[in-house]
Structure formats: structure tokens, C-alpha cells
N, C-alpha and C positions, 0 to 999 in steps of 0.2 A: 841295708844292702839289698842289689835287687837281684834276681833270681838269675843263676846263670845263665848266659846266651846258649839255649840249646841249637842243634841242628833240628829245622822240621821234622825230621825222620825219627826225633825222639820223646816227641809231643802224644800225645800228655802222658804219658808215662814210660817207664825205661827198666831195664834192670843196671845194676851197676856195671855187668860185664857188655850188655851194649853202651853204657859210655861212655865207657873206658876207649871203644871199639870205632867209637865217633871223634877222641879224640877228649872228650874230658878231665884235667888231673882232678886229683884229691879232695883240693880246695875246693871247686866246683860239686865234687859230686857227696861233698861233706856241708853243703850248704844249708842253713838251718831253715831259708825260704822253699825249701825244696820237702814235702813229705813223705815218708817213710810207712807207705801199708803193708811195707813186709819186709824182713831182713831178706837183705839183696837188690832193694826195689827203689826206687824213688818215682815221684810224682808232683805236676804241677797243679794240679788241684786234685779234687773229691770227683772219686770216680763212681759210675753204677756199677750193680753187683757184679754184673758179667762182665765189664772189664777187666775189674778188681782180680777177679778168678783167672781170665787171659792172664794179668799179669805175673799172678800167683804162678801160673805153670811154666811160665817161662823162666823162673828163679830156680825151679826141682828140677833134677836128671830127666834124663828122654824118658826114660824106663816107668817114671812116676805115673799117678795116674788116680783122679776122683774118683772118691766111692763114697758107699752111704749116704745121708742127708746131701751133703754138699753136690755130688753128682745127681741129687734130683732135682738141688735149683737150676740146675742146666739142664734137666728133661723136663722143668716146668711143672713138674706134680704139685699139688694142693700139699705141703706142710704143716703143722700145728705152728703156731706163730714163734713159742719159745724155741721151737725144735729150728724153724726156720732160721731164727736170727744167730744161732748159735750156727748153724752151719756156714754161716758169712762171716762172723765174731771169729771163728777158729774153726776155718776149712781142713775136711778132711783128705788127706794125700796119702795115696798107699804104695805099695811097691810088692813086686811079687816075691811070696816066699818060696828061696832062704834067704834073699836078702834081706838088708838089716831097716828095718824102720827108717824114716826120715826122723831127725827132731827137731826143732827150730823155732822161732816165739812167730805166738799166732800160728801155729799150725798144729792140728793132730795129726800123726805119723801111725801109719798099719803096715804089718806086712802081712799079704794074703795069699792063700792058695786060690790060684784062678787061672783059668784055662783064658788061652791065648783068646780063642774066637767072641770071648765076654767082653773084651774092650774095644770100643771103638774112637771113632773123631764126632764131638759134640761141642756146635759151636767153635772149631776150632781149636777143642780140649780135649786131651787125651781123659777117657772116664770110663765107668764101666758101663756095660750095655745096659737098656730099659730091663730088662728078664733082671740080670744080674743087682743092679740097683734097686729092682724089686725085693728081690732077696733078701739083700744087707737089712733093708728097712723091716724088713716081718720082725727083725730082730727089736727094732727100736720102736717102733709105732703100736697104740692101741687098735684094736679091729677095726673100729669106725673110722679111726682115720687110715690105718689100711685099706679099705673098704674105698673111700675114696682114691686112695695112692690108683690103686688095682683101675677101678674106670675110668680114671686118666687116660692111664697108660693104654688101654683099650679100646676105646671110644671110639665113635664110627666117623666122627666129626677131622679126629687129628689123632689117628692113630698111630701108636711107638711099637706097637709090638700085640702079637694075639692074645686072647685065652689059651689057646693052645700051647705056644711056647712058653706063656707064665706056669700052667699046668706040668712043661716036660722039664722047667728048671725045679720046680718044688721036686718030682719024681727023680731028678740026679741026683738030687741030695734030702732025703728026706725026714732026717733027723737034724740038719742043720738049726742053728736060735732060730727062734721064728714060726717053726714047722705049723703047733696049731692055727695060729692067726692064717695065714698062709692059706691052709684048707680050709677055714672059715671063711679067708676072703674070697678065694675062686667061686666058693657055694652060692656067697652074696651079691658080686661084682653084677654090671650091667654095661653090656657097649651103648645103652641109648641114654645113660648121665650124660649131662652138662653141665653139671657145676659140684663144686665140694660138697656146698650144705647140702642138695641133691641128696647126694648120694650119703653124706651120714644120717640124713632122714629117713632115708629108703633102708637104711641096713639097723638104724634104730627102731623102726616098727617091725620088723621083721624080725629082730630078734627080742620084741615085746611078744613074740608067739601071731602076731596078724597076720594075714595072707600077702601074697608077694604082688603089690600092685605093679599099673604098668606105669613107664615113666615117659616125658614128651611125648604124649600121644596129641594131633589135628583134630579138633571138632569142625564140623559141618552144619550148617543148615542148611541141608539140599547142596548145592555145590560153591554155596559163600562160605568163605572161613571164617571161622570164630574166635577161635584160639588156638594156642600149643601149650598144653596144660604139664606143668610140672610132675604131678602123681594124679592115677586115678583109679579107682576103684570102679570100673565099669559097670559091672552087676548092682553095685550100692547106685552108683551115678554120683557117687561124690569125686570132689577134685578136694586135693591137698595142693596147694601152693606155698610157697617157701616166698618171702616179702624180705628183700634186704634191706639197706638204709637207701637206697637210690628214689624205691618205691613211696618214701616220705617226700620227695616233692612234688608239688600242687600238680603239674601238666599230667606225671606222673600218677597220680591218686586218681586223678579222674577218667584218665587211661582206664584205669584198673577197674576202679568202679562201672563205669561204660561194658568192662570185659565180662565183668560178674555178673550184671544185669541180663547181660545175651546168654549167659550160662543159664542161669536161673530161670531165665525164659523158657529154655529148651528142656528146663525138666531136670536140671543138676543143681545139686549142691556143692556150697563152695568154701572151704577151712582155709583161713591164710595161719600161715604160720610165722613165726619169728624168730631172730639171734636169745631174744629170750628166753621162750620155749625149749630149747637147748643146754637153760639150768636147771629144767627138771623132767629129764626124756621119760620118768615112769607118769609123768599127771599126763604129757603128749602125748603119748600110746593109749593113757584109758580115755581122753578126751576122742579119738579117733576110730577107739573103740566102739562106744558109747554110740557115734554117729554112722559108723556100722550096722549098729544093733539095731538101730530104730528106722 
């Protein structure tokens, strides 16, 4: 059987009541060539996650509306991987209380107390504000990746919202789940991160007891640029660099190498770090320590 003749205006994907609203009966829209990412939904193929999500909201009431995890894959935060896949696997949809939960397969259903001005349009999808999304997560994330969540959401580069407003939502509610992590992370957070592992590096040494280095900071030689160094410890003159998998190929390595040499030249020392290094953050802190000391 081949896939029913849709109208273009239903491509690549639909909910059942647009089409119905196109003109599709039963037969058609029970067709087994056609996929089902959601009760209500159909699709001609394998969508990306943000469509997926578009699709998802246009199945739930106006009223509905993402929060927690799921509304940070649409603000783009740095998530822990299991925590991520899970908010795609089974998006969460909430509604505000006293109404009654959504329930429905593939989906988790909230009803929450939340003030009108928290929700916005993202992406086209009804979700809860960066502040507010912050929030929900203090409740489900560890510091570190809190930590990261926070200078996301801050960042001088693509910024979602301040310190300040993450600051005056924690102070609305300040016993809400979450509260510690929360005032841990405002302590930690940095608007000049650029990256997740950044910033769980930066909040792992620092709460190995280290001093609070700086991050992206421009070296100089006279007025040629050198570098934009990941972490630095200026008084020591060390740099900490964080090496992802990218940094393993060849053009790349010698890049690096080339980069460290002109460091080295000018009188710094230079620690690459790695995804490894991040199984065992107490040898990382004393290793950093150590080259502190000396």
C-alpha cells in the first residue's frame, strides 16, 4: 500500500484533526505506511526533535504548555544525555493548576502553579520562560550540571535571560525543590562560559576548594593575538584547556600544538584536560592543584 495522497499543507506531518480538516477519511488516516509519534499525530517520515515537539503541541489544548527538561530542549541548555533523551522519549506537557493533568502515551502530564508572565512563545511553542525553566530543573539536575544549565541561560554570547532575573525567581520562591542547587548555582554561574564542559570544569575546581579562575580570557603578544584560552589562572600563568574529541584530528592537534608553543613561549603553562578526566574530578582538582603549588 502506498502512503496516502496528502495535501502539501500536510507534509511531513499532521495531527489527526488537521486531516480530517484536509479532507482525509479513516482509511487514510489509519494507514499503517503513515507513523504515529504521538497519539493524535501522524507522519511521513522521522522527524527532528523540534519538530517532533511542534508536532507534540499542536495535539494538547491551547492552555498546555513545556516545562522542565523538555522546555530546555527548546531553550537549548546543555542537558546530561540520559536526562536529555528522556525529555524527547516522553515530553513533558503541563497545564496550569487546578486543571487536571494531561495523560496520554508518550507523554508526561503536570499541573502547575504558575504565574501567567512565566510562559512564553519558543520556537513557536507554548513553554515556560528561561527564569521559570530554570527553576523546574534546580529540582532535577545535579550542581554541575546545573551550573552549566545557569551559564547558558546567561551568557554574553546568546543570552536567555540575566543573573538578576534567575536571582529574583529563586527569591519568589525560595523554598521551592531545587532551592540549594539553585543558590549554589547563582554563587558559581559565569556569563563568559562557552561551553557545558567549561563550565562543569569551572564549578568542579571550585568546589574542590581552588580559587575562582577566569574563563575566555585573549592573550597577547604586544598586539598579535595568541589565543582565547578556556580557564586561567593568571597569577600562576597557567591555562587549563578542556580537549574534546574534535581536538583528535591531525589539522587540529597541530593547531593546538602551534597554540601551546606561543603560550609556552610567553611564559605559561598549559594543562589539557579531557572527557576522561571527568571520571575522576577528585585526581583533576589535585592534579591542578599541585601545578598551582609549584
Amino acid at each position: 500500500m502506498k502512503n496516502p495522497a496528502l495535501p502539501q499543507r500536510l507534509l511531513p506531518a499532521f495531527t489527526l484533526a488537521e486531516g480530517r480538516d484536509a479532507g482525509l477519511d479513516e482509511r487514510q488516516l489509519r494507514s499503517r505506511r503513515l507513523r504515529k509519534p504521538f497519539q493524535g499525530a501522524r507522519a511521513v517520515r522521522e522527524l527532528d526533535d523540534v519538530a517532533r515537539l511542534a508536532l507534540l503541541m499542536r495535539t494538547v489544548p491551547a492552555h498546555a504548555f513545556m516545562c522542565g527538561p523538555t522546555a530546555g530542549t527548546v531553550w537549548g541548555v546543555p542537558l546530561p544525555a540520559a536526562v536529555h533523551r528522556e525529555a524527547l522519549r516522553r515530553p513533558t506537557i503541563a497545564v496550569g493548576h487546578p486543571r487536571n493533568r494531561l495523560r496520554g502515551r508518550g507523554i508526561r502530564g503536570r499541573a502547575l502553579r504558575i504565574d501567567p508572565a512565566d510562559l512564553v512563545t519558543r520556537r513557536g511553542m507554548r513553554s515556560t520562560s528561561a527564569a521559570r525553566t530554570w527553576m523546574d530543573l534546580s529540582a532535577e539536575l545535579d550542581l554541575r550540571a546545573l551550573v552549566a544549565v545557569t551559564d547558558h541561560l546567561i551568557a554574553r554570547r546568546r543570552r536567555h535571560c540575566t543573573k538578576d532575573e534567575l536571582a529574583a525567581a529563586h527569591a519568589a520562591s525560595p523554598r521551592a525543590p531545587g532551592a540549594d542547587g539553585r543558590r549554589r548555582a547563582l554563587e558559581l554561574c559565569s556569563d563568559a562560559s562557552e561551553s557545558p564542559r567549561e563550565s562543569e570544569l569551572r564549578c568542579a575546581l571550585e568546589l574542590a576548594g581552588l580559587a575562582r579562575p577566569e574563563c575566555n580570557i585573549e592573550i597577547y603578544d604586544g598586539t598579535r593575538f595568541i589565543a582565547r584560552v578556556d580557564i586561567i589562572y593568571r597569577k600562576q600563568r597557567l591555562v587549563v584547556e578542556y580537549y574534546g574529541d574534535y581536538h583528535r584530528d591531525p589539522d587540529q592537534w597541530s593547531r593546538d600544538e602551534m597554540r601551546r608553543a606561543e603560550l609556552e613561549s610567553l611564559g605559561y603553562r598549559v594543562t589539557v584536560v579531557t572527557r576522561r578526566d571527568f571520571d575522576d574530578l577528585d585526581a583533576l582538582a589535585a592534579r591542578i592543584r599541585r601545578l598551582l603549588e609549584t
